[in-house]
N, C-alpha and C positions, 0 to 999 in steps of 0.2 A: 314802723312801717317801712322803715332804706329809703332807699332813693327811690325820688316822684319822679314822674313824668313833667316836663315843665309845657304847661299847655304853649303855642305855638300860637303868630299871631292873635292875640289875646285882647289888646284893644282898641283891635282893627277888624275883630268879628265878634265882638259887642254893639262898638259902633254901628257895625251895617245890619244886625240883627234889630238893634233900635228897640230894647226890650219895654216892654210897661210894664206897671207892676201886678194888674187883673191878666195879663196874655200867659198865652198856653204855648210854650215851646217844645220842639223835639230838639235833642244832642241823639242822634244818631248814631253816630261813632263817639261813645262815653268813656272809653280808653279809662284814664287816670281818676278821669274826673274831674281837671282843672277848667277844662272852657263849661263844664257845667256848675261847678261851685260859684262863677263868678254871675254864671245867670242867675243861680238863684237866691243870690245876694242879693239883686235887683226885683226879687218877686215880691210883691205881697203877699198877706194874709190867702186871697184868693186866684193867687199866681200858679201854675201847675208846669213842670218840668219833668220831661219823658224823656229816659234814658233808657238805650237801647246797646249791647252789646254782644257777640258772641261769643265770646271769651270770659268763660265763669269766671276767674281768677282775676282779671282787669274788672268785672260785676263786682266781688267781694271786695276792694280795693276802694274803687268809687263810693261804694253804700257807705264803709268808714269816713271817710272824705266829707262825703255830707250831711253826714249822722246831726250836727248842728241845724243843719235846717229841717228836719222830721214832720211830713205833710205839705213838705210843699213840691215832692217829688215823686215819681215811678219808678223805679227800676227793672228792669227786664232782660232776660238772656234770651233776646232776640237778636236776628239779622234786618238789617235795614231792608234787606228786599222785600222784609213782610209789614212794612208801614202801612199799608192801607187797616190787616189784619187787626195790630196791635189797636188803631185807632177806635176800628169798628166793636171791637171786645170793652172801648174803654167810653162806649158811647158819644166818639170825639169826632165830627164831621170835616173842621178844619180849624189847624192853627195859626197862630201870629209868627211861626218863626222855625227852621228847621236849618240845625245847622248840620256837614259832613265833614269831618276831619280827617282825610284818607290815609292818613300817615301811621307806622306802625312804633309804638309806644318804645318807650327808650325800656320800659321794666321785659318787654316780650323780647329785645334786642339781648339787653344782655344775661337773662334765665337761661344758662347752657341746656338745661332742658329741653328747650322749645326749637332747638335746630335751626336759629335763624341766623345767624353768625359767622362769616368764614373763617374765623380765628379761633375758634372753638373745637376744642377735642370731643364733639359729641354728638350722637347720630341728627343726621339730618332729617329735620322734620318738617317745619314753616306752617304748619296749621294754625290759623288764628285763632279755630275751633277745632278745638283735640276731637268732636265728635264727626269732623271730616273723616272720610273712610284711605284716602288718598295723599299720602307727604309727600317732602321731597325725593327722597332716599328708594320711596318705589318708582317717582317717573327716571330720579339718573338712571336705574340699572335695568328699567326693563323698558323704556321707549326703545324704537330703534332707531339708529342713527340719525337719518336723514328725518325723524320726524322731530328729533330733540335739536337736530341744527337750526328746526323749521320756529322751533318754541324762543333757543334761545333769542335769536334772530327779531320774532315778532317781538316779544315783552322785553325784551334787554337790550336790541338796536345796538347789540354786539357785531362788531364789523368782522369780528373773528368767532364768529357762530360754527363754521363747518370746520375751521381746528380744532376747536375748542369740543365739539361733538365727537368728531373724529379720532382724538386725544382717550374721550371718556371712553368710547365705544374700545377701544383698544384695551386698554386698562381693564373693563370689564373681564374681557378674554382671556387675557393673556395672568391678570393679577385677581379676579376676583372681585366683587362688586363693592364703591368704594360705601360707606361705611358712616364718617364724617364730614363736618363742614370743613375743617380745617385740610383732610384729605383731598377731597374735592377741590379746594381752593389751589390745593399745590400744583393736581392735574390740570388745573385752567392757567395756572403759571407756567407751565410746563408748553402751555399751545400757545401761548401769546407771543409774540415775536419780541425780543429782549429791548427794541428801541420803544415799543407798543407799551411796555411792562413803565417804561420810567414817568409818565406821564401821563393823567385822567385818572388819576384816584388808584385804588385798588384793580389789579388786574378780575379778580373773580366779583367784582361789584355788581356790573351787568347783569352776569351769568345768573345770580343771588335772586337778583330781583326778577329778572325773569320766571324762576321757579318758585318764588312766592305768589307772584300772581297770575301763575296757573295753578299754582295747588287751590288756592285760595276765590280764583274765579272771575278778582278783580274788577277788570272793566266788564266782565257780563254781568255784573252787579251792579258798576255806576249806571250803567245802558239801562239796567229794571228801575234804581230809586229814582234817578232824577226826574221822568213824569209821574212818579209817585206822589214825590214831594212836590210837585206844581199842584196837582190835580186835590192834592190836599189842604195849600195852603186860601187861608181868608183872604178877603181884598185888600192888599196892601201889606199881604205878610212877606216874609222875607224868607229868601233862601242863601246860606251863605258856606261857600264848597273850599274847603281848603287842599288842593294837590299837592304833589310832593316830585314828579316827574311829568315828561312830555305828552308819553302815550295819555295818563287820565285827563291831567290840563286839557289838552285836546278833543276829549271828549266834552269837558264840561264847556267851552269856549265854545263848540258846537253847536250844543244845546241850547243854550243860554242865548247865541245869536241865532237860531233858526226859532225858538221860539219866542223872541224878540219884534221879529221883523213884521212891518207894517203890510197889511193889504194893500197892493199896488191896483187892483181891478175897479173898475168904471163904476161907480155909485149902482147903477141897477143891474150889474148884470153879477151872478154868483160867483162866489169867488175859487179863481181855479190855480193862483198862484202859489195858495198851503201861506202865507200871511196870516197870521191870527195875532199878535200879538199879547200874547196869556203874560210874558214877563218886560218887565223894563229896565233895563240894565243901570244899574247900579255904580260898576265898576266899566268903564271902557277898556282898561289895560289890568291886567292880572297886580295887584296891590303884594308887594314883596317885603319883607321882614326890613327893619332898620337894620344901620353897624351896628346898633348900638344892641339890639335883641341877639344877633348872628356871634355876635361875642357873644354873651350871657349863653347860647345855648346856640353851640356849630349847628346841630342838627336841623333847625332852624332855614340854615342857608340855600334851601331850595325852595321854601315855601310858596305856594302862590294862590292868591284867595280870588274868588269873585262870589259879586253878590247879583242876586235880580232882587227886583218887588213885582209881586203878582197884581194885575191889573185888574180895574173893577170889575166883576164878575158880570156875565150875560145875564140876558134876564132867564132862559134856561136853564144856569149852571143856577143862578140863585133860586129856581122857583122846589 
């Protein structure tokens, strides 16, 4: 099978997921397969684990992976956007537990195929799902400028967004549309100012990431699952998000404390301050990888989990 994925925080979202062995989990993001093998080590006989992926090829991966535990699992070449869908198809109203892994698998990293790489002599692509109509390689060379300075800028919080545009947009021109990641990476070397280049990782890092998660759609996808996943889980089920950067953290730290927060309004009068308290926070601060994980596995060293638990349901939502 090569090289796995090593799942990432591991037994710091077991922990907060708090498995039983009759509860019905979602792994949402089923990558590898590892934060799901370990759940379903933890299931009984009557334990059920729903795995969701879009990416046929991390699908085929996983099923191997847990082929030992046979019945006590799902698998699906689904998008988390469509959790409500999947549940209702599987006659599942709500579960005990749904985990999000946002991070993109070390096997998608380094497949040259899959264009996610800037050290990579191969066309750029970053589809998580090849049945995307839109990769990398069509928004470099045919945005125009000021909208690709606008892209990298939002999603990659590149300070050097309009050289770095400016650089590509020339090149285009003058050379012809660039082709590869490794290409690409030269031209973004090329805009970064040489004191800029010694210092914060790779100079085309940003650029990378920004164009993964526009091809891919990213936070307008965290922004659909996460009231997905509340609105689905039981009382006292768990929801547990692992980020990988600011922009998603930020989202989910959002989320999490606005649907957290207590009604402030006067016992009889309705409440107009949006307080509902559907979750209870879990985690106060973003829960970070050990040395001792971050060694085992660099990639690791951005991680940042949070959990909620879903609060007792109305008598509404239960009737």
């Amino acid at each position: 099978m090569g090289e796995k994925h090593i799942p990432v925080l591991l037994k710091e979202a077991l922990r907060y997921l708090d498995c039983r062995a009759s509860g019905i989990y979602v792994d949402a993001t089923l990558g590898d397969g590892g934060h799901a093998l370990a759940i379903c080590e933890l299931l009984g006989p009557s334990g059920l684990l729903i795995g969701l992926d879009w990416d046929g090829e991390a699908l085929e991966r996983a099923a191997r992976r847990l082929a030992p535990h046979e019945g006590k699992f799902i698998l699906l070449r689904r998008s988390y956007t469509e959790l409500a869908a999947v549940l209702r198809e599987h006659n599942i109203s709500r579960v005990d537990g749904i985990l999000l892994d946002l991070g993109i698998s070390t096997l998608q990293l380094s497949d040259p195929s899959r264009g996610f790489s800037y050290r990579q002599d191969e066309e750029l692509d970053m589809r998580m799902d090849r049945r995307l109509k839109i990769g990398a390689a069509e928004m470099i060379n045919r945005l125009p400028e000021a909208e690709l300075s606008r892209l990298i800028y939002r999603y990659g919080e590149e300070r050097w967004a309009r050289r770095i545009a400016a650089r590509i947009a020339r090149h285009r021109e003058k050379r012809g549309p660039i082709g590869s990641g490794a290409a690409l990476a030269e031209v973004i070397k090329e805009a970064v100012p040489a004191a800029a280049r010694r210092k914060g990782g790779h100079p085309a890092r940003r650029t990378f990431q920004a164009l993964r998660i526009a091809v891919n759609r990213e936070l307008d996808n965290i922004q659909t699952v996460l009231p997905l996943a509340v609105a689905h889980l039981a009382p006292r089920g768990r929801l547990c998000v692992i980020a990988y950067h600011s922009l998603e953290d930020r989202l989910v730290k959002r989320f999490f404390r606005e649907h957290s927060r207590r009604c402030s309004c006067p016992p009889a009068v309705p409440c107009t301050c949006g307080g509902d308290g559907e979750l209870i926070l879990l985690t106060r601060r973003a829960v970070r990888p050990s040395a001792e994980e971050i060694s085992a596995n660099f990639r690791a060293r951005s991680a940042l989990l949070r959990a909620a638990e879903r609060s007792v349901l109305t008598e509404e939502e239960g009737a």
